[in-house]
C-alpha positions in Angstrom: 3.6 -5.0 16.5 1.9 -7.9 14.1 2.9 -11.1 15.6 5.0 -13.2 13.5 3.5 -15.9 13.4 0.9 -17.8 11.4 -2.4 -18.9 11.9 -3.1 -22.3 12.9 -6.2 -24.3 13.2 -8.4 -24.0 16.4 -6.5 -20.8 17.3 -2.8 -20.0 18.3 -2.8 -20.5 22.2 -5.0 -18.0 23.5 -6.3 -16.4 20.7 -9.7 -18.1 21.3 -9.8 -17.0 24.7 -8.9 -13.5 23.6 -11.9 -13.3 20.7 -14.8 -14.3 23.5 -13.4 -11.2 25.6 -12.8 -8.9 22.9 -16.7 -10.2 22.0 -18.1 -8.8 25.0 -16.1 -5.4 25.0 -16.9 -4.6 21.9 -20.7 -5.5 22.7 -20.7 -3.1 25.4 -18.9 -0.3 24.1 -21.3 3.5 23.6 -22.2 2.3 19.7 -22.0 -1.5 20.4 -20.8 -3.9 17.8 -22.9 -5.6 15.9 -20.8 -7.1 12.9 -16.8 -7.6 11.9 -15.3 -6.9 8.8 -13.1 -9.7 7.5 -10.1 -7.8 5.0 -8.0 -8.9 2.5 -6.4 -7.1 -0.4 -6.3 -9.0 -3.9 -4.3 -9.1 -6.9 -5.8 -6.3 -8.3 -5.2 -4.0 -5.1 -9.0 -4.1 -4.7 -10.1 -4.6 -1.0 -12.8 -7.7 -0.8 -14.1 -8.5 2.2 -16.9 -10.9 3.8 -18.3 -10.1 7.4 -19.4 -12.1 10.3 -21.8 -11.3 13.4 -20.1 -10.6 16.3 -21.3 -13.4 18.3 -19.0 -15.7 15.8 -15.4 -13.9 16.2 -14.2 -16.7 18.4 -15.6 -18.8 15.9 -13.9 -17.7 13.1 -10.8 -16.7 15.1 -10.3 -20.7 15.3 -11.5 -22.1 12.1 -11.9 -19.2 9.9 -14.5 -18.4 7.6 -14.7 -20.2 4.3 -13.6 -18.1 1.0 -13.3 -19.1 -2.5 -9.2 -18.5 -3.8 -10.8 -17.0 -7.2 -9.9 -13.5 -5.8 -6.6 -14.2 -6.4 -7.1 -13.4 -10.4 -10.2 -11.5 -10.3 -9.6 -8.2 -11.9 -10.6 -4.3 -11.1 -13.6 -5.1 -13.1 -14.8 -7.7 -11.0 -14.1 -10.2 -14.1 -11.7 -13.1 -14.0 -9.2 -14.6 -15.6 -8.2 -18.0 -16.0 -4.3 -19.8 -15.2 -3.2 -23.3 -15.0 -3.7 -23.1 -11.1 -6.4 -19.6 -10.8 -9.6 -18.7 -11.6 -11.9 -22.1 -11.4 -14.8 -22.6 -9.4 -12.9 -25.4 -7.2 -11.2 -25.0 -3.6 -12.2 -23.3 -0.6 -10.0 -21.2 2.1 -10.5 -20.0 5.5 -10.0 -15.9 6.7 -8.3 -16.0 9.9 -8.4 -12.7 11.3 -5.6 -11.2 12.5 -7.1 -9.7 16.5 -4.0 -7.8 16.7 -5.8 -5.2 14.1 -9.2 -5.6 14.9 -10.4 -2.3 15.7 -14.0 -1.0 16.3 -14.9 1.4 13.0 -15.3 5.0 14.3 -16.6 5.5 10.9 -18.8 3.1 10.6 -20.7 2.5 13.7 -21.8 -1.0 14.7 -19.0 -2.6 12.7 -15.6 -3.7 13.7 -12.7 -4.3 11.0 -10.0 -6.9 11.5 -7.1 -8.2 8.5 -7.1 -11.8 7.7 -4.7 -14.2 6.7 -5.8 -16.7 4.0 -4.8 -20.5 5.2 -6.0 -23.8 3.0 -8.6 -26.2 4.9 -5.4 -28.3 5.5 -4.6 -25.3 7.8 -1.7 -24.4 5.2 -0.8 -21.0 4.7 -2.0 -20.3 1.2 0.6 -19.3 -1.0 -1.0 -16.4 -2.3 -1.9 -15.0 0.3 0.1 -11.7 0.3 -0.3 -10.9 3.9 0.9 -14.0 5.3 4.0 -13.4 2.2 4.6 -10.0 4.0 5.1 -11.4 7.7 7.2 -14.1 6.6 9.4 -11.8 4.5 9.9 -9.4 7.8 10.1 -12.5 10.4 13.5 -12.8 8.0 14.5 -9.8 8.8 14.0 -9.6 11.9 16.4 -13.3 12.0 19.0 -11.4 10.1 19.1 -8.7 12.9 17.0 -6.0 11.4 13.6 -4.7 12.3 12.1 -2.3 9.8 9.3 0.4 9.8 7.5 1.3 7.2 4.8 4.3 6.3 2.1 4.2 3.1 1.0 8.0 2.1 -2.7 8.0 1.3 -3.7 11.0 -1.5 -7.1 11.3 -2.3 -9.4 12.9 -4.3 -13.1 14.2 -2.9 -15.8 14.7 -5.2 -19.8 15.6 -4.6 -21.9 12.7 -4.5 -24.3 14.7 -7.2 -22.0 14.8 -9.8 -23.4 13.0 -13.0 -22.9 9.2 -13.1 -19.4 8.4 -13.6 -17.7 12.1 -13.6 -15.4 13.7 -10.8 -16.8 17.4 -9.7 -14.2 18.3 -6.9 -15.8 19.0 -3.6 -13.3 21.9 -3.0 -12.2 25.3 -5.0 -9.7 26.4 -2.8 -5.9 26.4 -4.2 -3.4 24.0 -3.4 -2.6 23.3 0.3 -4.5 26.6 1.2 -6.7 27.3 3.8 -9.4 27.9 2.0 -9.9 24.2 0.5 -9.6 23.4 4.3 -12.2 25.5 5.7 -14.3 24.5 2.5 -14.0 20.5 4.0 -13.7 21.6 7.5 -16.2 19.5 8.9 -15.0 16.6 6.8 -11.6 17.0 8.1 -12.7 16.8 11.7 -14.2 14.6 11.3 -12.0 11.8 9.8 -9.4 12.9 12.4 -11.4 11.8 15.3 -12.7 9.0 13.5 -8.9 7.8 13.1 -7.8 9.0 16.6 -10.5 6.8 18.2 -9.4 3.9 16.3 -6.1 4.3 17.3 -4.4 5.4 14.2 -1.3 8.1 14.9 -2.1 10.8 12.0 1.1 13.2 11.5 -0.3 15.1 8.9 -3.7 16.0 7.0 -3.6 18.7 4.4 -5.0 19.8 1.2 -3.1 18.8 -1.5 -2.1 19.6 -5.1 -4.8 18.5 -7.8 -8.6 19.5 -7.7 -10.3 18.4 -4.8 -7.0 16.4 -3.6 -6.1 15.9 0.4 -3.4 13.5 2.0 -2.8 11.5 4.9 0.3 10.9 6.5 0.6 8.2 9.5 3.0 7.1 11.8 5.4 4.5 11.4 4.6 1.0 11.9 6.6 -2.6 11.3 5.3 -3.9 7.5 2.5 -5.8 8.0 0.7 -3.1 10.1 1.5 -0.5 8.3 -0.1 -2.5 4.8 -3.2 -2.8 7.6 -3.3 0.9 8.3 -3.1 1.5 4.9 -6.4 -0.4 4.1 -8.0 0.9 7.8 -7.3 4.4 6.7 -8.6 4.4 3.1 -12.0 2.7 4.4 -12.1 4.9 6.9 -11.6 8.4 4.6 -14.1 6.6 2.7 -16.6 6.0 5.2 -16.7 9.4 6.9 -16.4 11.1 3.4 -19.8 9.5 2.9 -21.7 10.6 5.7 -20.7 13.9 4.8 -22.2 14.3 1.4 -19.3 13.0 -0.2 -17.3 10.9 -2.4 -13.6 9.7 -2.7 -11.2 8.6 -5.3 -8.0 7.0 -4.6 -7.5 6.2 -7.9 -3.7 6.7 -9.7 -5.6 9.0 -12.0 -8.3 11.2 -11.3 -8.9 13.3 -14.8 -5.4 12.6 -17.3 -3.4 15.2 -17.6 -3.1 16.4 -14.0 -1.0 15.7 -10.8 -2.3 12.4 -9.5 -2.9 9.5 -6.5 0.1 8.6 -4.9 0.8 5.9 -2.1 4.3 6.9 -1.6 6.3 4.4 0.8 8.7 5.5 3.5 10.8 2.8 5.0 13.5 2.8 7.4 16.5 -0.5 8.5 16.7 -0.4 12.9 18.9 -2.9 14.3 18.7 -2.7 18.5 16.4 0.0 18.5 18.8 2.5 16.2 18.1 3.8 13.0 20.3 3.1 10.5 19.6 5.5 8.3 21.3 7.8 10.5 24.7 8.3 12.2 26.3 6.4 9.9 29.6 6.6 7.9 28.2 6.8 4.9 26.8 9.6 2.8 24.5 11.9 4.6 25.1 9.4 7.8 23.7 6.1 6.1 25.1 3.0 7.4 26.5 0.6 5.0 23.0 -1.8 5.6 20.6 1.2 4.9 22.7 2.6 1.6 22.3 -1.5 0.6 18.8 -1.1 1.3 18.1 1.8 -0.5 20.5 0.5 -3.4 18.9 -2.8 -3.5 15.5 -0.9 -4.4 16.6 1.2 -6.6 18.4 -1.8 -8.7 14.4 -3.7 -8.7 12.6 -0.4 -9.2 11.7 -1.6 -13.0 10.5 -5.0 -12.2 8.7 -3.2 -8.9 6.3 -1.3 -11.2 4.4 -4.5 -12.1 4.0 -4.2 -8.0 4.0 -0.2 -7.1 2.0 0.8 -10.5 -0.3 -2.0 -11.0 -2.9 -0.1 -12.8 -3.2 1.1 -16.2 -4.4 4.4 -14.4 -1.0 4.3 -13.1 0.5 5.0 -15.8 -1.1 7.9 -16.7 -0.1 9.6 -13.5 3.8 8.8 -14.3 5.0 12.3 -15.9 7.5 14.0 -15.6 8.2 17.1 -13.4 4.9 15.8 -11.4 6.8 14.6 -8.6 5.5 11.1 -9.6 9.2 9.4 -9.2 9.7 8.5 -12.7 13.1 7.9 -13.1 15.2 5.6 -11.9 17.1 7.6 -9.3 17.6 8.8 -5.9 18.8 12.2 -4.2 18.7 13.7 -0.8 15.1 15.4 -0.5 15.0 15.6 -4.1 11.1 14.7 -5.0 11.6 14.0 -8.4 13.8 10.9 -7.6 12.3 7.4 -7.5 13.7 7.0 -4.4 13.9 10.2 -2.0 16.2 10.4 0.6 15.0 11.5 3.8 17.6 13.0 6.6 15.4 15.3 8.7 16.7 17.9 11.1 20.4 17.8 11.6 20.0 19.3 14.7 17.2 16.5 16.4 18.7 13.6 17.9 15.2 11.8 16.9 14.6 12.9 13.6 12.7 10.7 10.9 15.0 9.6 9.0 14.3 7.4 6.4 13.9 6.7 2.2 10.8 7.2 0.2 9.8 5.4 -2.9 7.4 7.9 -4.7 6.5 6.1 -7.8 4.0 3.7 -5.9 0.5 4.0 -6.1 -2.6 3.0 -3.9 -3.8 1.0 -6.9 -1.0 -1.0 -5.5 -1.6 -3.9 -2.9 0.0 -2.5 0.3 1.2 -6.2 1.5 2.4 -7.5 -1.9 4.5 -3.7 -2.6 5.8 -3.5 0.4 6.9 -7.7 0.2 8.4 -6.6 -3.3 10.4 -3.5 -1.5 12.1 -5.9 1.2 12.8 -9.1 -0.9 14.6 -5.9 -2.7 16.0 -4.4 -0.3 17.2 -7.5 1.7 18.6 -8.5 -1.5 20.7 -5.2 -1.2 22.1 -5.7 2.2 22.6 -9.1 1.6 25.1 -8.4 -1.8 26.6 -5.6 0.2 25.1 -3.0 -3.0 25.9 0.7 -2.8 24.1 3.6 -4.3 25.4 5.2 -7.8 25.7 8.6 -8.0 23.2 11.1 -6.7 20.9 12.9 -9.0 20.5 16.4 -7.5 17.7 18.3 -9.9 14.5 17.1 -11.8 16.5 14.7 -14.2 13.9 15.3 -16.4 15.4 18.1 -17.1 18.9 16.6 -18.1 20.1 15.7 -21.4 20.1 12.1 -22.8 24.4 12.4 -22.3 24.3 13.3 -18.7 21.3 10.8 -18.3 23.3 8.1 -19.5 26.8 9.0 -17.6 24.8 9.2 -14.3 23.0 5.4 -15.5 19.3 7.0 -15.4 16.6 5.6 -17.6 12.6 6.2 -16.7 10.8 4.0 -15.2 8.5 1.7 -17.5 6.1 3.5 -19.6 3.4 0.8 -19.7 2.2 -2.4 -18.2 3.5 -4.7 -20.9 7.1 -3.2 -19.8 6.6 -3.4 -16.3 5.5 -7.0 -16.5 9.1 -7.9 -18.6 11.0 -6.7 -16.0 9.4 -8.6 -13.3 9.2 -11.6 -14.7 13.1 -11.3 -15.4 13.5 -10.3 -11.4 14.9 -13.8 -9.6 14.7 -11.6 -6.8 11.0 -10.8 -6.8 9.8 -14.3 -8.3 12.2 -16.4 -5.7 10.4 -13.6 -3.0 6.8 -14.0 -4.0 7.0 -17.9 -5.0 5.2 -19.2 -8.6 1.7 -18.7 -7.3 2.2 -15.4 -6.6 4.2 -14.4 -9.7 1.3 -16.3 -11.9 -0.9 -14.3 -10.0 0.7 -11.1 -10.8 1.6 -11.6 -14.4 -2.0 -12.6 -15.1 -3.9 -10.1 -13.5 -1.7 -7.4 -14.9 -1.8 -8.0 -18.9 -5.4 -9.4 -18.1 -6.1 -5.3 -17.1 -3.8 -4.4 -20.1 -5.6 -6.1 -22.8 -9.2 -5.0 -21.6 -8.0 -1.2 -22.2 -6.7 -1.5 -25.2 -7.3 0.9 -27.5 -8.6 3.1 -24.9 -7.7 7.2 -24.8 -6.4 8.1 -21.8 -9.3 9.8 -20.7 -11.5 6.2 -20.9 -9.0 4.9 -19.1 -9.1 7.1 -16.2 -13.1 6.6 -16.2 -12.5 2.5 -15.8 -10.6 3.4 -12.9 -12.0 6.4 -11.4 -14.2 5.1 -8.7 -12.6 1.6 -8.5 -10.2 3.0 -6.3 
């Protein structure tokens, strides 16, 4: 479990103490430490970092190290757009890093990875910062009564390094989830899973997935902010060991148009006392009256969410139909066409996983601000008491506009510009996220909207491709 609370300058009590001893284990393990990895995830859902000799993680554990706020508008592109309050050359923050996560890099010997937090030299939190956003919105819950847990999917594409500049040339032939696309990546596969086993990561599954080339990842359930950390851990780590294997990843929305893409699917579940409330419940198929509001409360935001879940215009090329992509705005007992999938598990084990899914996310998506943007909407839920509509129990795409319209289904917004209307008309995502946030958000999104105009789908998916 993250601890709640945020950083303060010198060091919460304790936390300086803990760095000098974490300092010398991490100096004496078998491949000795040499470096940390300071992480944060911006706007744009790109991971920036900056990285600090290990002899200085007490050091920065108390006083952080110094980073420009311009990351808050800077684009996939690396370029940067300008608001009333982002994108100047002024201000400075400190990256407090969170020693809860740190964690040496199985992939990446000599290096050790640890989140920050982003605070102001005033030792404010910074109100962008969507980590510290994410632990504040889940220290709420946890006041209302209500701890939650909370699973990204990573989906990925691998690719030869040889392949001409810019192209995708899957690493793999084998069909979809066969064997033979394992034993073709064997190695690879191994690999990774001891590189995430000795870092402490709890893999459920790994297994070839649908499109070219395309595996997944499934981890085990963690409170919000950790699991946003895993998230970014994981994809660095696929990335890393991908590398010294001969080859190259893609977590992009959209690999090559046309085709089954990326997704970061979230699974959440409400606990209250240690029980899940998404079973056992007097409600339909066992859901208490808080987890239906949940799941209801999501469902309601699940337009504005896209400017958060589907951040990309890569995104949007990966949201068709009958692709199990989530498109329209529904839910339905293990139904994976459904926005929002419910999840019941076994009937007959007392311990079974159940929980909801959101499958129209991405991992262009910034894992702290999607899943703040999933509980200001979810609480919001609970909080009015909401209840879901009717269940949709086949691909809706395949219903008529009549039955569409009895059942109160639409699809999910089609581009950026419509995503971006709804969420600026969301009190409940704005209020959650606070003006700095929001500008940040709006900005970056129709900033990546207007430099693809005019693009074909295919140029689109290039701009993205190994962004992600």
């Amino acid at each position: 479990m993250t601890a709640l609370d945020d950083p303060v300058p010198g060091g919460r009590p304790g936390q300086v103490e803990r760095a000098r001893r974490l300092t010398v284990e991490l100096s004496h393990l078998a491949s000795p430490v040499h470096g940390v990895v300071l992480s944060w995830v911006d706007t744009a859902g790109i991971n920036r970092i900056k990285t600090v000799p290990l002899r200085r993680l007490s050091t920065v554990t108390a006083w952080g190290a110094g980073m420009s706020p311009v990351f808050d508008s800077f684009l996939a592109d690396d370029s940067i757009v300008r608001t009333e309050d982002l994108g100047g050359p002024v201000g400075d923050l400190r990256l407090i890093p969170d020693l809860d996560g740190l964690v040496a890099l199985a992939g990446q010997p000599g290096w050790a990875w640890a989140p920050v937090d982003r605070i102001t030299q005033d030792g404010d939190p910074h109100p962008a910062c969507t980590r510290t956003r994410l632990r504040r919105l889940t220290g709420q819950a946890a006041q209302a009564g209500f701890s939650l847990k909370a699973a990204i999917e990573i989906e990925f594409a691998l690719g030869t390094q040889d392949a001409p500049a810019g192209e995708f040339v899957p690493a793999c032939t084998g069909p979809a989830y066969g064997m033979t696309r394992l034993i073709e990546l064997s190695d690879f596969a191994a690999a990774l899973l001891a590189a995430l086993d000795g870092q402490k990561v709890e893999v459920e599954q790994l297994h070839p997935e649908y499109s070219c080339g395309q595996f997944e990842v499934s981890v085990a359930a963690a409170d919000p902010v950790t699991a946003a950390d895993r998230s970014v851990l994981v994809r660095q780590t696929i990335r890393a060991v991908a590398a010294r294997h001969g080859l190259r990843v893609s977590f992009a929305p959209t690999v090559r148009p046309g085709g089954v893409g990326n997704g970061g699917h979230v699974h959440l579940s409400l606990w209250r006392d240690g029980a899940n409330l998404h079973t056992g419940g007097t409600g339909r198929y066992g859901l208490s009256a808080e987890a239906e509001g949940l799941a209801a409360g999501i469902l309601a935001e699940l337009p504005a969410l896209a400017a958060l879940a589907t951040p990309s215009p890569s995104s949007f090329l990966r949201l068709q139909p009958s692709h199990w992509a989530g498109v329209y705005g529904c839910w339905g007992r293990e139904n994976r066409e459904a926005a929002v999938r419910l999840i019941t598990g076994m009937t007959a084990d007392p311990d079974g996983p159940a929980n909801l899914e959101v499958k129209c996310a991405d991992l262009a998506a910034n894992p702290y601000l999607l899943l703040s943007g999933l509980l200001a909407a979810g609480q919001d839920g609970i909080g009015r008491g909401r209840s879901l509509p009717e269940e949709v129990t086949d691909d809706p795409s395949t219903l008529g506009d009549a039955e569409l319209a009895r059942l109160g289904v639409s699809r999910l917004p089609l581009s950026i510009s419509q995503a971006l209307k709804e969420f600026a008309g969301s009190s409940v995502l704005t209020q959650a996220l606070g003006p700095r946030l929001t500008d940040a958000v709006i900005a970056v999104r129709r900033a990546e909207a207007e430099r693809v105009a005019g693009l074909d789908d295919e140029a689109i998916a290039a701009a993205y491709r190994w962004v992600y």
